[in-house]
N, C-alpha and C positions, 0 to 999 in steps of 0.2 A: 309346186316346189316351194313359194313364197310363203305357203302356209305351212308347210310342215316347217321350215326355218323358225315363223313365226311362233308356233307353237313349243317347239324344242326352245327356243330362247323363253319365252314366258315360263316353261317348267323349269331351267334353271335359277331363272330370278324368285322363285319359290320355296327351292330347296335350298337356297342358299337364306332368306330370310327367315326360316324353318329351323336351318340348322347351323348355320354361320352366325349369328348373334351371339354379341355375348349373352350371357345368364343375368338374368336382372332377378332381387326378388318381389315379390308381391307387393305391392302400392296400393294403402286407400287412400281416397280422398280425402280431406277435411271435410268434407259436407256428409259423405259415409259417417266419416269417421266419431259422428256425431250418435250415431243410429247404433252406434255397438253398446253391448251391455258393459261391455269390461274395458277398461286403456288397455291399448297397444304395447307392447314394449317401447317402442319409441317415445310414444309420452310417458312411460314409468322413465324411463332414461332422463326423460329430458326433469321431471318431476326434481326426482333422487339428484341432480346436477342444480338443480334452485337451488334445494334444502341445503347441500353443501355451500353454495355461496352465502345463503342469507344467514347459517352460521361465522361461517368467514368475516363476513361484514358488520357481525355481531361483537366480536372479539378482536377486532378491529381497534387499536387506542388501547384499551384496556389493560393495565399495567398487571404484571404477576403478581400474586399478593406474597406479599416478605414473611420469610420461614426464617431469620434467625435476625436476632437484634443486637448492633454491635457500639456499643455507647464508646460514641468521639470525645466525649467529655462527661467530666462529673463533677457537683460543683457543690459546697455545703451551703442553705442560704441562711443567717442567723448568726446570733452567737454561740461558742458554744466555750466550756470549759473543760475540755480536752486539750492536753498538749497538743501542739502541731505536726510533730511525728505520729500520735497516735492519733489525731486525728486524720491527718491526711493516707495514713493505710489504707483502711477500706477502699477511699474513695480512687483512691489507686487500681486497689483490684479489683473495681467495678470496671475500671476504664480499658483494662487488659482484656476483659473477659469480654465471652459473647453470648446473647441464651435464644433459647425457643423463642420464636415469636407468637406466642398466646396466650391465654389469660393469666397465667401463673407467674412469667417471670417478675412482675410489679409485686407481688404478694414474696417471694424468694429474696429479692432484694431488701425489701423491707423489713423483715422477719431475720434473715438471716444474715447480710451482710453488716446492715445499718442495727435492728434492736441488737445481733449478740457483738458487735465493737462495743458500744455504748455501755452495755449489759456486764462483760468484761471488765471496764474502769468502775465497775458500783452503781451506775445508772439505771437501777433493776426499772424504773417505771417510766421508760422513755417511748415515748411518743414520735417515731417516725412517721415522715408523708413524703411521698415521691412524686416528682412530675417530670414527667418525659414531652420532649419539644423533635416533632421528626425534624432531622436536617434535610436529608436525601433518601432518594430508596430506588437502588440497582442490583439489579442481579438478583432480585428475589432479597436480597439483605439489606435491611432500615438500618440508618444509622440517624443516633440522635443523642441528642445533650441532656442529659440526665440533675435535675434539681430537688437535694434532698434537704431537707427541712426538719430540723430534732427539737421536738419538745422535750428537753432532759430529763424537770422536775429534779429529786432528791436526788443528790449523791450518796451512797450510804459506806460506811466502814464498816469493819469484824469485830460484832462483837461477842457474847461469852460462844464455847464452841463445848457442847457436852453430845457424849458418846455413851450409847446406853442400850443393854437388851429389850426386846420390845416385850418379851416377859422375864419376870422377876423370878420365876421359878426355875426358868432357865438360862443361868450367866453364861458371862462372853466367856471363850477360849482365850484371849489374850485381853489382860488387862487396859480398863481406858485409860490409862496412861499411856501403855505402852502403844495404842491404835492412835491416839492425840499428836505422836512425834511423825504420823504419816503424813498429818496435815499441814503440808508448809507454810501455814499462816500465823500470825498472830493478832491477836489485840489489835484494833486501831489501824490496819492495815487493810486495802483494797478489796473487798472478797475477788479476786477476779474466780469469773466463772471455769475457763480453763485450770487453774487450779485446785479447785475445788473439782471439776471431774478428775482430775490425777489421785486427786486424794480416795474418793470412793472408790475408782477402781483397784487404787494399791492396798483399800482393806480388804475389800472384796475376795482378790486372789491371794493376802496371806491367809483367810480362813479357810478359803479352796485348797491348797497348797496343805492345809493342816486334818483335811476329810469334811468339813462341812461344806461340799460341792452343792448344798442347795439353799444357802446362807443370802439373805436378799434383805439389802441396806437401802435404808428410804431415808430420806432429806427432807428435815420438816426446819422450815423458815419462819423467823417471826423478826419482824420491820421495827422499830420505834423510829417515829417520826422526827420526834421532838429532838434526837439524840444524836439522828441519823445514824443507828449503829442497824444492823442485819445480825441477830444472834441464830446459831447455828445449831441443832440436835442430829446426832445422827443416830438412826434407831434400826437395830440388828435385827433380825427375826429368821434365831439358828436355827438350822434344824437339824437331823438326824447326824449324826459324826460317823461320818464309813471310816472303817480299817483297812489292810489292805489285804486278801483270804491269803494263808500262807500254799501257796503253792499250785494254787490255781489261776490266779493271772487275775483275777479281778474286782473289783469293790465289793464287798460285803456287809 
């Protein structure tokens, strides 16, 4: 009787370690696990979990590099012979402004904010230099103090202004007299450059406006040093004169 007891109890304590477990999965050893041809998932896991940290730890400190440059100041260094209104313009709207931060905006500023001011008052041969001092740099945005430096050279004035077809065989539609009163300059007066583009474009579109829609004015400059004057040519080169087809709607 003792032993069938005995036995009934040992067959339960079997089915129950059998089938009452939880579910475990498979385990190799470290000392196996040496022996296999391929990682485990568990070391691919733990692998791919390094890589992400030893990136992390990498970029770690490492400030965002600044996408847009925002000048706290702007300062002229030198002398210069600009009024002070028209000097302090640009430098004005340097300091409003914000640009890319890459290799151009130093080249933009230079070129275009500082040589065409300068360029404007008669300063055709001015020699701008920029230097930029970072202050701080947050948020991806540098901000810095901007030092511009003008080699002036020559101031030049207006002098003679002739207007002329670029051939002889074929004259202007409007007299250069009468293309001369578009140029708001005279004699001894500033070329500014802004004016001088008003003036071309206001010949431009009365010969457009008259059918030479393909009439193309070029600007030829000559400097005397000595004189400081900037004499001026401008040189037409008509071409065909459209009409306008009667009743068909289009150039002819």
């Amino acid at each position: 009787m003792r032993r069938r007891r005995y036995l009934l109890f040992a067959f339960t304590c079997m089915t129950c370690a059998l089938f009452g477990s939880p579910p475990t999965s498979a385990q190799i050893s470290r000392r196996l696990d040496r022996c296999l041809a391929y990682p485990t998932v568990a070391d691919d896991i733990d692998d791919r979990r390094e890589e992400v940290r030893a990136k992390v730890a990498a970029t770690e400190g490492v400030p965002t590099p600044a996408q847009t440059v925002v000048m706290d100041e702007a300062k002229l260094d030198g002398p210069t012979h600009l009024p002070d209104a028209t000097r302090k313009r640009p430098l004005a709207g340097l300091k409003r402004g914000t640009f890319k931060a890459d290799s151009a905006w130093r080249g933009d500023v230079r070129e275009v904010s500082i040589r065409g001011a300068w360029a404007d008052e008669g300063f055709f041969k001015v020699q701008p230099t920029v230097r930029a001092q970072v202050v701080s740099t947050e948020e991806a945005v540098q901000h810095i103090l901007l030092t511009v430096h003008d080699n002036e050279g020559l101031q030049y004035r207006l002098g003679d202004v002739g207007i002329r077809s670029s051939n002889p065989d074929n004259p202007l539609i409007f007299s250069s007299d009468d293309l001369r009163k578009l140029i708001h300059l005279q004699e001894g007066d500033i070329p500014s450059a802004r004016k001088a583009r008003a003036a071309i474009e206001a010949i431009t579109e009365l010969n457009r406006r008259d059918g030479s829609i393909d009439s193309v004015l070029a600007l030829i400059l000559d400097k005397d040093d000595q004189n400081q004057r900037s004499s001026r040519l401008m040189e037409i080169a008509k071409e065909k004169q459209y009409r306008w087809g009667e009743g068909r709607g289009f150039w002819s």
